[in-house]
Every structure is written in C-alpha cells, then in structure tokens.
LOVEX-888685 format. One line per 2 residues: number of its first residue (from 1); for each residue z, y, x of C-alpha. Coordinates in Angstrom, 3 decimals. Each point is the difference from the previous one (the first is absolute). Layout:
BEGIN
NUM = Z Y X ~ ...
END
This chain:
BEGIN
1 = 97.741 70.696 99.868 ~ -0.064 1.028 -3.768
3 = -1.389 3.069 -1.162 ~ 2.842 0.190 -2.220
5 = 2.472 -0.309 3.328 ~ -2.040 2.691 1.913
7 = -0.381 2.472 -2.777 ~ 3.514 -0.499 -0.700
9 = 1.165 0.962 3.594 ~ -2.818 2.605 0.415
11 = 1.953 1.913 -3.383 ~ 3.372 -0.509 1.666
13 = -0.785 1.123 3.217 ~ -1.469 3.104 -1.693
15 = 2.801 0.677 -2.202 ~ 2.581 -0.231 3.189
17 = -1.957 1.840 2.724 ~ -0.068 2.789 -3.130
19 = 3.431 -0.192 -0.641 ~ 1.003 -0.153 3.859
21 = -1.959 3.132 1.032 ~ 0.916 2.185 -2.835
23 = 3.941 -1.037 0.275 ~ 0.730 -0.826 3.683
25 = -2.869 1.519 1.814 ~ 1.548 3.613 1.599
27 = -3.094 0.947 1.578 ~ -1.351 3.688 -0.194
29 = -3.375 -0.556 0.270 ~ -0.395 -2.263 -2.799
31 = -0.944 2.189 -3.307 ~ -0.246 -0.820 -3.531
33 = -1.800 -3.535 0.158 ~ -0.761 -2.628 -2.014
35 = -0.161 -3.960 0.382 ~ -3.620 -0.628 -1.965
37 = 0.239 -3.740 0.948 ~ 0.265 -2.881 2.329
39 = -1.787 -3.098 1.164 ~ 0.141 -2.633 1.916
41 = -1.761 -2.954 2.039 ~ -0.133 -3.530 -1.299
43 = 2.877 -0.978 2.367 ~ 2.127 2.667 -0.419
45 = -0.151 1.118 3.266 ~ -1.431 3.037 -0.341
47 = 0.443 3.324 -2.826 ~ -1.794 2.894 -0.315
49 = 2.114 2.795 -2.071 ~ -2.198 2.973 -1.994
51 = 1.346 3.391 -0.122 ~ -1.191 3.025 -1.159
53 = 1.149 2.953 0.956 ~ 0.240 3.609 -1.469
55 = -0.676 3.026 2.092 ~ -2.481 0.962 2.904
57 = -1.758 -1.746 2.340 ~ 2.783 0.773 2.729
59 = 2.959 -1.205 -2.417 ~ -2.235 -3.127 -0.938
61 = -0.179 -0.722 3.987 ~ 3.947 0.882 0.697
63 = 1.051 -2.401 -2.591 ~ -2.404 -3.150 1.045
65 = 0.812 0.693 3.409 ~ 4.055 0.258 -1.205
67 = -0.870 -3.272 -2.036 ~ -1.435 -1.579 3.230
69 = 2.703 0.507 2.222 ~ 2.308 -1.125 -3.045
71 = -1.575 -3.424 -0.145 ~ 2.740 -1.681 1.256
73 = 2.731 0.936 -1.732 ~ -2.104 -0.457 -3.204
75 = -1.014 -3.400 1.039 ~ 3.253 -0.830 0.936
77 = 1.253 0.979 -3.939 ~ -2.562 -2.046 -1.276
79 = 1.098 -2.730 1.673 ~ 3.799 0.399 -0.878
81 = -1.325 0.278 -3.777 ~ -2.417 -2.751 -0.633
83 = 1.299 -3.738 0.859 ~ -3.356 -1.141 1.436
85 = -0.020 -1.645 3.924 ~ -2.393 2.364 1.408
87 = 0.327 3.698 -0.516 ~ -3.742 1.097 0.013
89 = -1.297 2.346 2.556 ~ -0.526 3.339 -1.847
91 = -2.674 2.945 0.555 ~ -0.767 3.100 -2.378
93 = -2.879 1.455 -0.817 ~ -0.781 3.053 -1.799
95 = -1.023 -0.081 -3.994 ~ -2.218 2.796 -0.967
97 = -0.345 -1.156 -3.359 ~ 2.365 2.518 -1.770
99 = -1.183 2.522 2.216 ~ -4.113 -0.954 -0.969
101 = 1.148 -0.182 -4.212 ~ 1.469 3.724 0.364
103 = -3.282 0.894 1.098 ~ -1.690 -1.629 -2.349
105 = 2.227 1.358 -2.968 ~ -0.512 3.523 1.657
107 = -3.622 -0.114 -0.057 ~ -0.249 -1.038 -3.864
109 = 2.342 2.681 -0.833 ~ -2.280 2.217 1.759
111 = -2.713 -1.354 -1.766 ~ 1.635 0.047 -3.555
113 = 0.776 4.128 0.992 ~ -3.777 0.218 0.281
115 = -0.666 -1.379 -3.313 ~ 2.184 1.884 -1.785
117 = -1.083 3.329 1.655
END
C-alpha cells in the first residue's frame, strides 16, 4: 500500500467522520469537539480518529463515551462515502494537544505579566 493511498484515505476519513458528527450526529452528550486527525493501518483495516474536546473532564468523558457508542453509524457513513472494498474498523482516542498549547500559551502570558510588572 502507498503512503500516498493511506494518507489520502486517513484525510478523507477525517474530513467525513467531522462532517458526519457535527451534521447528523443528535446526541446530547457530545459537546463542542473537534476532529484533530486520523490514521490508519497499512491495510486499511483499521482507523484511529483524534478529537479534542472543549470543556471539563466530565464533558470530555460524555462525548468519547457518546462517540463510542456512535461508532457504528459513523463507520457505516464512512463507508457509504469513500468507494474503497473494506470500510476500516474505526476507534477514537482523545487529543490533548489543543488542550496542552492553551496551557502553554497561558503560562507565557503569565510570564510576560511578570516581566512587565
């Protein structure tokens, strides 16, 4: 398999599961997310989906467990969408990259305050 071919389907899969659970997806417990990225195995038989979301530690939980119980329907969009054989099997995991560069840009603020003071 080309890396070409799997980063091609990695973007696409990202760009629909974003587009499916910000459009279709009704579910309560899912709060303001985002799809950070996707990748996927060699054989396309397997995707892992980033997402990052905003709020507390209980609203981070609610969604990925909402997410989680969603995979179906998810996988099942991604499957109508791209024209490959094999729809992948998907899983999410949680991105705390936003999350760790707010922190980051709140501590040098901090730390510019300080100089000026």
């Amino acid at each position: 398999m080309s890396d070409r071919r799997q980063r091609r389907v990695a973007e696409e899969i990202q760009r629909r599961a974003s587009v499916f659970i910000r459009d279709e997806l009704k579910d309560p417990r899912i709060g303001f997310l985002t799809v950070t990225g996707a990748d996927i195995n060699g054989d396309l038989t397997q995707a892992v989906i980033y997402v990052s979301v905003l709020g507390d530690e209980k609203q981070q939980q609610d969604t990925m467990a909402a997410l989680r119980g969603a995979k179906g329907l998810i996988k099942r969009d991604i499957g109508d969408w791209l024209s490959i054989r094999t729809v992948p099997d998907i899983a999410f995991k949680y991105d705390e990259s936003i999350e760790r560069g707010t922190r980051v840009l709140k501590l040098l603020e901090g730390l510019e305050a300080e100089e000026q003071a």
